[in-house]
C-alpha positions as CSV (number, residue, x, y, z in Angstrom):
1,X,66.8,97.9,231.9
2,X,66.2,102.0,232.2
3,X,68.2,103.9,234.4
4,X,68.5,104.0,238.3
5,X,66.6,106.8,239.5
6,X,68.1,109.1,242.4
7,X,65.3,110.6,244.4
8,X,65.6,113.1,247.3
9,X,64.5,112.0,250.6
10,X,61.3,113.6,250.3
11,X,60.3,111.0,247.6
12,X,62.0,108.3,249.6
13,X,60.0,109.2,252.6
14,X,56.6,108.4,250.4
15,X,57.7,105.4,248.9
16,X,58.8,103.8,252.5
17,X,55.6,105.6,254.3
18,X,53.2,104.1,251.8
19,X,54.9,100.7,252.3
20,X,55.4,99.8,248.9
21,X,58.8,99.6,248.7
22,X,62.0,97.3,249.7
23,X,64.9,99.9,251.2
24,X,68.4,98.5,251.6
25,X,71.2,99.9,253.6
26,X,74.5,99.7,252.4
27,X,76.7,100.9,255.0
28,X,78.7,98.5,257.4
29,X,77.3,96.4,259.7
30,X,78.6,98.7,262.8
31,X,77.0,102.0,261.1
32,X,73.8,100.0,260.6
33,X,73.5,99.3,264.5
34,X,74.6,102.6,265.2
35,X,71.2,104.3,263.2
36,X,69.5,103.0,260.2
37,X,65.7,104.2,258.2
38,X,63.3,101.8,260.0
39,X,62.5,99.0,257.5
40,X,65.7,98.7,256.3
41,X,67.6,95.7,255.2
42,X,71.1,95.6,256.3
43,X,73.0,94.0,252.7
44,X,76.8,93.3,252.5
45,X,78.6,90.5,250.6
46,X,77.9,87.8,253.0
47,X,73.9,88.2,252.6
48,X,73.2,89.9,249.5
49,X,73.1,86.3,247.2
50,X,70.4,85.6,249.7
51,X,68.6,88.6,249.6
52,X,68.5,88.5,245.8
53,X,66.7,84.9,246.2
54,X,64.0,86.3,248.5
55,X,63.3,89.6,247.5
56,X,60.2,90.7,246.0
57,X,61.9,91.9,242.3
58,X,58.5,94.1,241.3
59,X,58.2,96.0,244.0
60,X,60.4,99.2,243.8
61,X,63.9,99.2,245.4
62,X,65.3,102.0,247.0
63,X,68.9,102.1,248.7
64,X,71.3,104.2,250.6
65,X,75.0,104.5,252.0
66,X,76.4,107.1,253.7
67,X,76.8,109.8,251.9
68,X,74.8,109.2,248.1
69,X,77.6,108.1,246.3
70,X,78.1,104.0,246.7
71,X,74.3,103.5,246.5
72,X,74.3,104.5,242.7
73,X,76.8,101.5,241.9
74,X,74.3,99.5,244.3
75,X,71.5,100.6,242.8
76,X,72.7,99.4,238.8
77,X,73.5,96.2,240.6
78,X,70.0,95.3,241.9
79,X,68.3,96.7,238.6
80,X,70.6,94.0,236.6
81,X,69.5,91.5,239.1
82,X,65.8,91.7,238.2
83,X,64.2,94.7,240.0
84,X,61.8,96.1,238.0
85,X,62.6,99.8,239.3
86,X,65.9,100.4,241.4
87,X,66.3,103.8,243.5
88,X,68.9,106.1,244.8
89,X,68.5,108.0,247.7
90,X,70.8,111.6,247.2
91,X,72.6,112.8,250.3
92,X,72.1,108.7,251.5
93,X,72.1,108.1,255.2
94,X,73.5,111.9,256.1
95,X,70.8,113.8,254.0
96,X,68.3,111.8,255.6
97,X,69.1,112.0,259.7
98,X,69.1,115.6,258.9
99,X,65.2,115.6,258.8
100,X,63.7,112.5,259.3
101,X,63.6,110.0,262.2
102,X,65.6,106.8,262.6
103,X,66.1,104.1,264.1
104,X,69.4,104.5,266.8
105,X,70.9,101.6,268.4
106,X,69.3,99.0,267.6
C-alpha cells in the first residue's frame, strides 16, 4: 500500500481540472453547504460504506477537511480500502478558498 501523498493546492487544482480524479470532502454536512471545491463528494459515516461500493478505486483520490489535518487519517483510510493512489490536500478547505473558486451555498 505506499504512502498517502499530501499535495498543495496547486497540484490539487490539476488533478480536479484535468478531471481525473475523485475529491472527497470531509467536513460536516453544514460546512459542505456552506462552500465546498466543485466536484466534491460530501463523505461522513452515514454514506461512506456506500461510497466505498461505488467508487472508482483506480482513479486517484484526493481529500480535504478544514484545515489539513483530519484528511491525512482519511486519506490512510481510503488507500486501505482499495484506492490505488489516496491524496491529501495541505492547508484543506482554508488553504484552498484562499485562492481558488468554490462553490458557496449550495
Amino acid at each position: 500500500m505506499g504512502e498517502i501523498k499530501q499535495i498543495d493546492i496547486h497540484k490539487a487544482k490539476e488533478f480536479i481540472d484535468q478531471g481525473e480524479c475523485t475529491i472527497v470532502d470531509i467536513r460536516d454536512a453544514d460546512t459542505y453547504q456552506e462552500a465546498h471545491i466543485k466536484g466534491a463528494v460530501p463523505i461522513n459515516d452515514a454514506n461512506v460504506e456506500e461510497f466505498l461500493k461505488t467508487a472508482v478505486k483506480t482513479k486517484p483520490l484526493i481529500c480535504y477537511c478544514y484545515h489539513g489535518i483530519s484528511r491525512q487519517g482519511a486519506a490512510e483510510f481510503f488507500k486501505h480500502n482499495g484506492f490505488q493512489e489516496a491524496y491529501s490536500i495541505q492547508g484543506g478547505f482554508e488553504a484552498w478558498k484562499g485562492v481558488y473558486p468554490f462553490v458557496s451555498g449550495s
